[in-house]
Each structure stands twice: as C-alpha cells, then as structure tokens.
C-alpha positions as a Python dict, from the first residue, in 0.01 Angstrom:
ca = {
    (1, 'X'): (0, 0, 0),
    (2, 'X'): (154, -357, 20),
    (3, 'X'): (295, -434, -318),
    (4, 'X'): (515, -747, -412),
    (5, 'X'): (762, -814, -674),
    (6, 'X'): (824, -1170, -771),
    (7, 'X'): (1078, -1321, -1023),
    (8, 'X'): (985, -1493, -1346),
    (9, 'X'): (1111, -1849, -1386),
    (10, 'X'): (1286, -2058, -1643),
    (11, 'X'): (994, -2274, -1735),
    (12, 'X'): (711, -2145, -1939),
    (13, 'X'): (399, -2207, -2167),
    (14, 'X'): (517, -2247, -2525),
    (15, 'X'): (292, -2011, -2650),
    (16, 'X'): (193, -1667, -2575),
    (17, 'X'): (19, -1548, -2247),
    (18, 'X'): (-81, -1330, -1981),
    (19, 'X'): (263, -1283, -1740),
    (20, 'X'): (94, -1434, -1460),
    (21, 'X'): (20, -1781, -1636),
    (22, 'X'): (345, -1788, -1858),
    (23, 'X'): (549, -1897, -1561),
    (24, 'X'): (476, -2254, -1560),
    (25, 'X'): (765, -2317, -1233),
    (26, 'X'): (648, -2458, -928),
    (27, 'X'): (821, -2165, -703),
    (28, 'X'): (647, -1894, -943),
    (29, 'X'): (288, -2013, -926),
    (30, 'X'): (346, -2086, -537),
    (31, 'X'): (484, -1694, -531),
    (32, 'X'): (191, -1559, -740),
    (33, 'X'): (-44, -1755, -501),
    (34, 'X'): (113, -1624, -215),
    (35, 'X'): (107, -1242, -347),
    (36, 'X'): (-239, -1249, -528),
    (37, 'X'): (-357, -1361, -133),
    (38, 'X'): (-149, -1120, 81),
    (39, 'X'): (-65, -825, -96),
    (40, 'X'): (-252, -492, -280),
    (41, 'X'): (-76, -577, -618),
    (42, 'X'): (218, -786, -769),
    (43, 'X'): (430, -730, -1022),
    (44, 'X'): (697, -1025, -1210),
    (45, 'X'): (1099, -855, -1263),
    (46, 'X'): (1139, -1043, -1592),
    (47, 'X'): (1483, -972, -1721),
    (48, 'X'): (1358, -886, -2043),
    (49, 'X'): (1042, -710, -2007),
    (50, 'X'): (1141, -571, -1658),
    (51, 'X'): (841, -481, -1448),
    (52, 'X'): (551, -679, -1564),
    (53, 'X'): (178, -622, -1499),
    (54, 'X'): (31, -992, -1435),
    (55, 'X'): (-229, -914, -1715),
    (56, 'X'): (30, -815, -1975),
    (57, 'X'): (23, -1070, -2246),
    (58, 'X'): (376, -1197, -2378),
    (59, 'X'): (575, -1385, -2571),
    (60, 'X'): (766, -1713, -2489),
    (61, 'X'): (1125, -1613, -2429),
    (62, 'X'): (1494, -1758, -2276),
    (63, 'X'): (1668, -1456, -2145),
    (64, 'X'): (1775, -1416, -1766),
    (65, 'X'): (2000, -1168, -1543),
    (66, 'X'): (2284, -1463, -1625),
    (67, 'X'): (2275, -1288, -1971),
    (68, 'X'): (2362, -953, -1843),
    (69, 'X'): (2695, -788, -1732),
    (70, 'X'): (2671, -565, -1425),
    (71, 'X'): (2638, -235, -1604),
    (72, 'X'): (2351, -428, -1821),
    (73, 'X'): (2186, -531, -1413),
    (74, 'X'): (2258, -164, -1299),
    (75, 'X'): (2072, -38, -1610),
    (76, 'X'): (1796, -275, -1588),
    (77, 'X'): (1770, -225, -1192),
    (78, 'X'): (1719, 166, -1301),
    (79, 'X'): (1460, 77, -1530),
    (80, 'X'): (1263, -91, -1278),
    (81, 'X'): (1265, 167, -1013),
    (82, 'X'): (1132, 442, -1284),
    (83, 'X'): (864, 187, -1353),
    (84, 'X'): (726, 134, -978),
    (85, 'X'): (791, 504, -904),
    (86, 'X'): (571, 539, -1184),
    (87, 'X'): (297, 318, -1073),
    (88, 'X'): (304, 423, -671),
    (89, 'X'): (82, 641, -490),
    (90, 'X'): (311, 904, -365),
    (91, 'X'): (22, 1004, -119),
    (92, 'X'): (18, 622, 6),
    (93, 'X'): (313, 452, 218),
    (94, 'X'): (412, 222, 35),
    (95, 'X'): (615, -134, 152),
    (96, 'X'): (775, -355, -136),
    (97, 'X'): (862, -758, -34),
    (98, 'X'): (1101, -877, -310),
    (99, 'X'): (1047, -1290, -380),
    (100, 'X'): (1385, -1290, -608),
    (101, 'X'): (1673, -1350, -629),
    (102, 'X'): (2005, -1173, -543),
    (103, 'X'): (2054, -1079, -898),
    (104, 'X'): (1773, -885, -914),
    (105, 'X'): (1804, -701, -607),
    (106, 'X'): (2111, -605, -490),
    (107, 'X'): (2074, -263, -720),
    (108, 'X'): (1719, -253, -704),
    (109, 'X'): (1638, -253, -302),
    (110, 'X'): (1953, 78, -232),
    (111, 'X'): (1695, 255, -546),
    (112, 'X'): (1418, 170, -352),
    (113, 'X'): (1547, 251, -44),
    (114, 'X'): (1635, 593, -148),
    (115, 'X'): (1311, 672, -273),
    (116, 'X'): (1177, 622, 100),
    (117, 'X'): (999, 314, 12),
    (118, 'X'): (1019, 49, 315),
    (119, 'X'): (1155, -283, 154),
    (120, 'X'): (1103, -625, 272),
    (121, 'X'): (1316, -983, 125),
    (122, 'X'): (1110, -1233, 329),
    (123, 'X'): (1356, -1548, 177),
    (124, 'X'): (1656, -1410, 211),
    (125, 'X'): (1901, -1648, 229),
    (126, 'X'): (1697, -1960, 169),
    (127, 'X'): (1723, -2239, -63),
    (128, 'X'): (1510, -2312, -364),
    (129, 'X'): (1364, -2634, -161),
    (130, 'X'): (1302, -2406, 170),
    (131, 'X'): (1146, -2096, -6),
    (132, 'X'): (918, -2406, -168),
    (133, 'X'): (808, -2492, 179),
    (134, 'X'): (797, -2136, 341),
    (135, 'X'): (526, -2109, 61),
    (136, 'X'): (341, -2388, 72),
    (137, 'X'): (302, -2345, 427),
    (138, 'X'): (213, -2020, 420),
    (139, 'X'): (-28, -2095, 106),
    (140, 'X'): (-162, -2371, 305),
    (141, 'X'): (-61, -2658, 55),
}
C-alpha cells in the first residue's frame, strides 16, 4: 500500500470545507494532484488537526508547527504515528512519501521507521519554486 502524506498550507477558503479543498496554495493543490494520481490514499499533517482524511470537513484556521515548541512537535509527531498505525493494514507493506516540510518530519519519519514502515521524502532538500516544478512536471502542467 502506497500512501502519501502532504502538508497543509497557509492559504485557505474563508469558510468551512472538506481538507482537501481548504488548502487554496498553489504547492498544496499541485501535491493533492500529484497524490490523488499516484498513490492508494493521502492524508494532509495539519498542525492542528494532525492527520487529516481529505473528506474531513473543517474549519478555517491560522495555526502552524512555527507555533509549537519542540516538546509540542515531538507530541504532535506521536500523535500522528498512532493515527496512521491506526489506519494501516498490518497484513499489507506499506511505503509512506512525505511532501512536507522538515518540521513535520524530522520526529515523524525515526516513528515511522521504527514501526517497519519504508519511508520515502521525494523533495528533500528543494526549494518552494523547484518542488513547484518537480510537480508540475510530474502532473503534466
């Protein structure tokens, strides 16, 4: 099972809505094309709701990892992990790509890891402007 987690983004409806069409940001919607196209399922890491389904309707909000101390990201990182171990086939292989950023991996993936779950950061290491392209062209904008 090929499952990706993408981050939510700054910009968003003004009103409430599913997950998946909150995030009004040019790198999310090019991310949730991407994933909807090349993967089993996708979730959104929203700081404040954590691991969100792409149906789950929400509120409008302004709250990022930036808010958080490092026991706060540790905590939330936890959180996560119980979530997808939660939702994962344990009879199924499973192989995570993360399209996020540092923040919300660096104690997520060693979780991950550790649960035997393969993980995959395709953009690691590239700019905003150059994980814009890498989707585009691999959305075939």
């Amino acid at each position: 099972m090929k499952i990706a987690l993408i981050s939510c983004g700054k910009n968003k409806l003004s009103n409430s809505a599913a997950a998946k069409d909150l995030y009004i940001g040019d790198l999310f919607k090019k991310a949730r094309k991407y994933s909807e196209k090349h993967y089993d399922q996708y979730f959104i890491l929203s700081a404040l709701h954590e691991l969100l389904d792409p149906e789950t309707k929400i509120d409008p909000y302004d709250y990022t990892l930036n808010d958080l101390s490092k026991e706060q990201i540790i905590s939330w990182s936890n959180n996560v992990h119980k979530q997808i171990i939660e939702i994962i086939d344990d009879s199924k292989e499973v192989e995570i790509s993360i399209y996020a950023g540092d923040k919300y991996r660096k104690f997520l993936v060693p979780l991950l890891e550790q649960h035997g779950i393969k993980v995959n950061i395709p953009l690691k290491g590239l700019e905003i402007g150059k994980q814009l392209a890498w989707f585009k062209k691999n959305i075939g904008e």
